[in-house]
C-alpha positions, -999 to +999 in steps of 0.1 A: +625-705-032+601-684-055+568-702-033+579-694-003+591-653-011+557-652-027+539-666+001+556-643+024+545-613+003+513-621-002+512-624+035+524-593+037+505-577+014+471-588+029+482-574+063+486-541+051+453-544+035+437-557+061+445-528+084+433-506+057+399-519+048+391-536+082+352-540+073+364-566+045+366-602+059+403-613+060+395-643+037+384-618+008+415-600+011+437-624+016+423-641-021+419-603-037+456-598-023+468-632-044+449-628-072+466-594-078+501-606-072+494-635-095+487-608-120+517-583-117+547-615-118+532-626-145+543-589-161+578-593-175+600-578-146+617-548-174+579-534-184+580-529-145+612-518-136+612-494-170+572-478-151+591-475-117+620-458-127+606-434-146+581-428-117+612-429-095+634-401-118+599-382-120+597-380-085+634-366-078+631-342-106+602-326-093+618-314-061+653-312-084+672-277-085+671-264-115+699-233-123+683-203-141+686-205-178+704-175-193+666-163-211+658-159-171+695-153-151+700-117-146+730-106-167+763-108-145+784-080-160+783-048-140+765-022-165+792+002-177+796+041-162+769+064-177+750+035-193+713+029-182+710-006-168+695-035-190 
């Protein structure tokens, strides 16, 4: 049921924040950690999914190979006898 999966994330969610701002009482995490989940499944789940994809496709086309274009690819045929090479 929806409840419980967003009980269990919340949960979740306020651990992780927990251990990462441990001078915060648990209590004011745990209700900052709600409120903001309250706030993102409101957002219609293709606004999101559209932002993390194209986070997602940013990400692997940064570290993507990209072939030389011919502008920058060193011309493959062999330079003829007694011509100066481009």
């Amino acid at each position: 049921m929806r409840d419980d999966r967003d009980g269990e994330e919340i949960e979740s969610l306020t651990g992780r924040l927990i251990d990462r701002f441990p001078g915060i009482p648990a209590t004011s995490i745990h209700h900052v950690a709600a409120a903001a989940w309250a706030e993102v499944t409101k957002i219609p789940l293709g606004e999101v999914a559209a932002d993390l994809a194209e986070r997602a496709a940013t990400e692997s086309l940064t570290h993507y190979p990209v072939p030389p274009t011919t502008e920058t690819a060193p011309d493959p045929t062999p330079p003829r006898s007694g011509s100066p090479p481009s």
